[in-house]
Structure formats: structure tokens, C-alpha cells
C-alpha positions in Angstrom: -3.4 -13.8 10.0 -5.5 -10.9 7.9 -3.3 -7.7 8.2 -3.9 -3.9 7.0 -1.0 -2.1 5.7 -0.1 1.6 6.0 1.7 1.7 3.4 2.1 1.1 -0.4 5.4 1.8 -0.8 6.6 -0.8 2.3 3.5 -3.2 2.2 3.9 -3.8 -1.5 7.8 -4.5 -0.8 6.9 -6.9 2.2 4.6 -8.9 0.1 7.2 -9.3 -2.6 10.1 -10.3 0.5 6.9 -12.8 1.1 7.0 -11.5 4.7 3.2 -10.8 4.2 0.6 -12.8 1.6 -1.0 -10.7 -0.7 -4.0 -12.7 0.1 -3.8 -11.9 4.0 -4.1 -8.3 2.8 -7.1 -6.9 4.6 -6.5 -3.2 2.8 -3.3 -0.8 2.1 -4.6 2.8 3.6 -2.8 4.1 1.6 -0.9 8.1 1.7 -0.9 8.2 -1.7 -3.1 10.4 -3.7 -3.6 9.1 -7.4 -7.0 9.9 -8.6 -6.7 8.3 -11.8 -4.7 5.5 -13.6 -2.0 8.2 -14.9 -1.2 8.9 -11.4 -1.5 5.5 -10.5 1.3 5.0 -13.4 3.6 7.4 -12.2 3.5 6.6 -8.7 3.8 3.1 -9.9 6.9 3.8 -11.9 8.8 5.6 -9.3 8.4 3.0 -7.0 10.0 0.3 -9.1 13.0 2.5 -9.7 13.1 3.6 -6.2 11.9 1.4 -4.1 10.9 -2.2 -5.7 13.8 -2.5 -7.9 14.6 -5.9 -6.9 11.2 -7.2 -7.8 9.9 -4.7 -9.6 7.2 -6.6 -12.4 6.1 -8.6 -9.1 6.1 -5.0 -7.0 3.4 -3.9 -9.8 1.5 -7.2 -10.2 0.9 -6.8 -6.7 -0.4 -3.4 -6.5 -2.2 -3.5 -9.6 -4.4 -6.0 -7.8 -4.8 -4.7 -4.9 -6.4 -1.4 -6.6 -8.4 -3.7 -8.8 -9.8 -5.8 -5.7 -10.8 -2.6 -4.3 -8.5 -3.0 -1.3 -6.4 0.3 -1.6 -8.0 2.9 0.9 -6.5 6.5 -0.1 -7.9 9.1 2.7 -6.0 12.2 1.7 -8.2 11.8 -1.7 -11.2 13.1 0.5 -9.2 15.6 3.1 -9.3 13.1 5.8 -6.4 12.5 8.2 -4.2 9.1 6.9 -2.4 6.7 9.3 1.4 7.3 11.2 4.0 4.4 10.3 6.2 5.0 13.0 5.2 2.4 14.8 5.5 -0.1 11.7 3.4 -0.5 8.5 1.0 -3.5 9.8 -1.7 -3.5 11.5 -3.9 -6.4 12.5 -7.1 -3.7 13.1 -8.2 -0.2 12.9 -8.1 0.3 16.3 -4.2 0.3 16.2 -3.6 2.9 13.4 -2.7 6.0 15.0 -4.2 9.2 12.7 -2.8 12.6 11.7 
């Protein structure tokens, strides 16, 4: 089942758990705002220390080609409103992601 995530930070963690396949990734909308590769880097990096640091070379494989496929969406990089989590980070359609 194609998904969209909500999430970088959980999505990319889910797909390395292999609760989600990378290639059942829709998008990641994401609430990041990196608008070039250094940010990319540094958000990157804090992650794996943070947050992936059970998987972290497979964490960044996995985001690395999601960005390259074109199917990280980042709304706050254009002043638009990006999607709640609270009611979990998957989504199967845009019609279930709740904005603010």
C-alpha cells in the first residue's frame, strides 16, 4: 500500500524498522526547511546522532534518495502551512493530513 509520510525524522526511522518500504513511499512532507545540501547535511547529521542511531548509514541512504527521487515535499520552504503528526506520521492520502 503507497503511503505519504509526515515526517522525516519518524518516516525515515520506520523505513529503516522496515515497518514501511522505501519504495511504497508516495512523498515525505516534510517540516524541515534545508534549502541547500549544507542544510541538508546538518539536518542529516543530527538525525543519526539523535534519532537514527541504530541504523544510522541506512537512516541516510534512505533520505538521501528520497531527496534525489524528488519525493521530499518541504512547505515551510515557501510560507505554506505543513501537516500535524498527532494523529501519526502516515498517511495513505492528502485528504487525511490535517494542516497548520
Amino acid at each position: 500500500m503507497k503511503k505519504i509520510g509526515l515526517s522525516v525524522k519518524n518516516c525515515v526511522a520506520d523505513i529503516c524498522r522496515g515497518s514501511v518500504k522505501v519504495e511504497n513511499v508516495i512523498k515525505i512532507i516534510a517540516r524541515t526547511s534545508c534549502r541547500d545540501e549544507e542544510d541538508w547535511n546538518h539536518v542529516i547529521d543530527l538525525y543519526k546522532r539523535e534519532y537514527w542511531s541504530y541504523f544510522p548509514d541506512e537512516a541516510e541512504k534512505v533520505i538521501r534518495q528520497l531527496i534525489a527521487e524528488k519525493r521530499v515535499e518541504q512547505p515551510r520552504l515557501k510560507d505554506k502551512p505543513f501537516a500535524d503528526i498527532k494523529n501519526g506520521v502516515w498517511v495513505e492520502s492528502e485528504k487525511e493530513i490535517i494542516w497548520f
